[in-house]
Each structure stands twice: as structure tokens, then as C-alpha cells.
N, C-alpha and C positions, 0 to 999 in steps of 0.2 A: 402785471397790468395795473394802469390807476384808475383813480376812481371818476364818477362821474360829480362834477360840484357845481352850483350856482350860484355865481355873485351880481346882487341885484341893490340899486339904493333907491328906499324909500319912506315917505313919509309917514308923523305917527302916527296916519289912518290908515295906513297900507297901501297906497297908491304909487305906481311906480312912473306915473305918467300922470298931466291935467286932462283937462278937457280940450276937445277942440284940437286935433294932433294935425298941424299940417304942414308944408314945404316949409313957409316963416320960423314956424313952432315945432321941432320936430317932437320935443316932450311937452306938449299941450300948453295951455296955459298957464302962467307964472310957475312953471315946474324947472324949469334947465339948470338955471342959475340955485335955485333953491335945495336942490337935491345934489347938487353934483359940485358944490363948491368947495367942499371938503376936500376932493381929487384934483380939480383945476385951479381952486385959489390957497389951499395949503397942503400942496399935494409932501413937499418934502414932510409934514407931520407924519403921511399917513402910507408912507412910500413901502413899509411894508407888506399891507393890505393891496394897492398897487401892483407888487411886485406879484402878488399870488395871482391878481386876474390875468395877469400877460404870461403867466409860466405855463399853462395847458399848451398839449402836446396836440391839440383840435376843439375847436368852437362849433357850436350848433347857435341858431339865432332864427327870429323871426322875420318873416319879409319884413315889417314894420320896422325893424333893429336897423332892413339894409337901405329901405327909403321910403318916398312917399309912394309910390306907385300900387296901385289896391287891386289894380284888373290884369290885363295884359298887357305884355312889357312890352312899351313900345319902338315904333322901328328907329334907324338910327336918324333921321331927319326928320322925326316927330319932336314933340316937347319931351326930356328930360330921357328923350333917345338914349342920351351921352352919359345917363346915371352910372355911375360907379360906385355909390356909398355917399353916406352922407360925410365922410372923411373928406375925401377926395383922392390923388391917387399915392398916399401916403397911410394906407391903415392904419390903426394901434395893433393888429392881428400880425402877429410874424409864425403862423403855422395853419394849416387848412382850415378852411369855415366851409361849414354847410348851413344853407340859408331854406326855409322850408316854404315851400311855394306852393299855388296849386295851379302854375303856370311853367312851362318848359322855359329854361334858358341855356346856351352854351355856356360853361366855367367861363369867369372872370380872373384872368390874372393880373394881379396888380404888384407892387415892390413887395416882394416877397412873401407873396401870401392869394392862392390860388381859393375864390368863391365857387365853391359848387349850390349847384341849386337845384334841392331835393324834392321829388313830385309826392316822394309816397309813406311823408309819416314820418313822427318821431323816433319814432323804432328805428326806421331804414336812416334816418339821420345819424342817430346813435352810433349805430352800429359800423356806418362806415365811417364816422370818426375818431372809433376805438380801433379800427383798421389801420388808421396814419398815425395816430397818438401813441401807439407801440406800447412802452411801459407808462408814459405822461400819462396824465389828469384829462379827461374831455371837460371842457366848459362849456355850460349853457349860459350864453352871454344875455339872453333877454329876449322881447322884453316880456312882459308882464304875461303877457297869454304863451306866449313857448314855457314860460317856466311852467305855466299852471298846467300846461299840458303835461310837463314830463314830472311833473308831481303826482300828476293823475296817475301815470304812468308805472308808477315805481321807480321812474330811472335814478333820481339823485339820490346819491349817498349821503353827499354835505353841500349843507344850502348856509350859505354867507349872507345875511341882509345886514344892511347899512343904513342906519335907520336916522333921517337927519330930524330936527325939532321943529318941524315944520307941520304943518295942516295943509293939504291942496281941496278935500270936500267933493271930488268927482276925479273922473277919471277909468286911467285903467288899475284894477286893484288886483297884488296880488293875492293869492289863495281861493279867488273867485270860483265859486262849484268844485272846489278839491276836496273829496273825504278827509276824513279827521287823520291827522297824522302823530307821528309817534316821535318825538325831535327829543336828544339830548344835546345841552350848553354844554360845549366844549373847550371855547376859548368864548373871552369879549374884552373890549376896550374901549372904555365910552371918554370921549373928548368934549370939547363943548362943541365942536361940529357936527358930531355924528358919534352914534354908538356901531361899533364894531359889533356885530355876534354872527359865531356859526355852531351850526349846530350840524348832528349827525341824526341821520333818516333813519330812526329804526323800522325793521322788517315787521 
């Protein structure tokens, strides 16, 4: 069986998201570009850090991660009826995601990669993603409040952050209300984009 890991990029206040998170803005203010251009604008530097988020054998992710939608999901000739992700119908995800909701939806399959959308908990996320992950890795893909959930949790073994040189000053922050944790430096790799580290969750 693998382990449970989470890779998250954020800034050096902790923030994995600005303020203000909305359809325009999907990571708040002046966050997208700032945090993430290490992956998108040098991504062949960092293509093996890359290569680790897309190798899990199942994704857990927060509604937030899959859109903007906050209430109930609306019907298909309503506004944003037609949501599929904020990808479009191209994922980065090429193995099952479980999206955690406190709203019922039928699975979404998209190019190969089937969204389930879980009513009842990190737990039951977990678990049914270590169900299709087989012997792979489950990844909690984000954001910022799923991680701190499954921090809370006990779930992750190895937490990955991606720390760019930045300040955003509000936001969503990780580690928000999660007891003291026990982390060993395993691996790191600081560039002038971003500092690689992961660490292992000890018990």
C-alpha cells in the first residue's frame, strides 16, 4: 500500500491562496501567477517535483480546488450549470479524484479521470481513494483547508510544500488550527523560484 502525501505551493507567510477567491481569481489576489510560476513558467527546472504530483494512484481535493461554486450545485441551465473543473474538460488528474462536498453530486467523468464527490468526511475520502490507488500514493491535491483538515487528521505521511519568495499578507493559510506537528526534512531543493521541501509526518 502507499502512502498518503501532500503537495501544496505557498508563500513565505504560509498562505496557499490571496484574498478575495473568486470565478476571475481562482487563487485570490495577486496569488496565481506568483505562487505557481515555478510549475507553469519553468516548469522543465522542476519537472521532477511535477512528475511526483501527477504519479498518485488517487487525489482527494477540496470543493474549492474543483470550482467556484460554495452552495448547491447548480442545475444544468443555471449559471455555471456546465462546471467541470476549473481545467476544463482536459484534467492534470489521470487517476480518480474525490472532491469533498457537503452537497450530493453524480461522478463526473471527464478524459480519463472519474470526480467523485464525497458527502461524508476526510476519512471516507481517504479511504475510498486508497481503495483505487491499490499499491500508489493517495494525494491530497489542496487546497489549503483540505490539507489542514487531513493534518488534523493524522492522514498524511509526507507533506511536500513549495515555498515561493513571495508575501501575499491574507488569505487562505496553511497549518491554520492544526496541533503541533512532529515533521522530519527528508529531501529539499531551493532554486531561485521556489524551495522544494518534504517532510515526513511523524506519529
Amino acid at each position: 500500500m502507499g502512502i498518503v502525501t501532500a503537495d501544496i505551493a505557498i508563500s513565505l507567510d504560509g498562505f496557499a491562496a490571496g484574498p478575495n477567491q473568486s470565478l476571475e481569481q481562482p487563487l485570490g489576489e495577486g496569488a496565481e501567477n506568483r505562487l505557481h510560476a515555478w510549475m507553469f513558467e519553468y516548469g522543465d527546472a522542476h519537472a521532477a517535483e511535477i512528475d511526483a504530483i501527477t504519479a498518485a494512484g488517487a487525489y482527494v481535493m477540496g470543493r474549492n480546488m474543483f470550482g467556484p461554486i460554495r452552495h448547491e450545485w447548480p442545475a444544468p441551465d443555471e449559471p455555471l450549470g456546465d462546471w467541470i473543473g476549473w481545467w476544463g474538460d482536459e484534467p492534470p488528474y489521470h487517476a480518480p479524484v474525490f472532491v469533498l462536498t457537503h452537497y450530493e453530486r453524480e461522478p463526473l467523468e471527464l478524459t480519463g479521470t472519474t470526480f467523485t464527490f464525497v458527502t461524508d468526511g476526510i476519512h471516507a475520502a481517504v479511504d475510498r481513494a486508497r481503495e483505487l490507488a491499490g499499491d500508489a500514493d493517495v494525494a491530497i491535491a489542496g487546497g489549503a483547508e483540505t490539507l489542514n483538515q487531513a493534518l488534523w487528521a493524522g492522514i498524511v505521511d509526507e507533506l511536500r510544500l513549495h515555498v515561493t519568495p513571495v508575501t501575499l499578507g491574507a488569505g487562505e493559510r496553511v497549518f491554520d488550527r492544526v496541533p503541533a506537528l512532529d515533521l522530519e526534512l527528508v529531501r529539499s531543493r531551493v532554486t531561485p523560484e521556489v524551495a522544494h521541501l518534504t517532510y515526513r509526518v511523524r506519529r
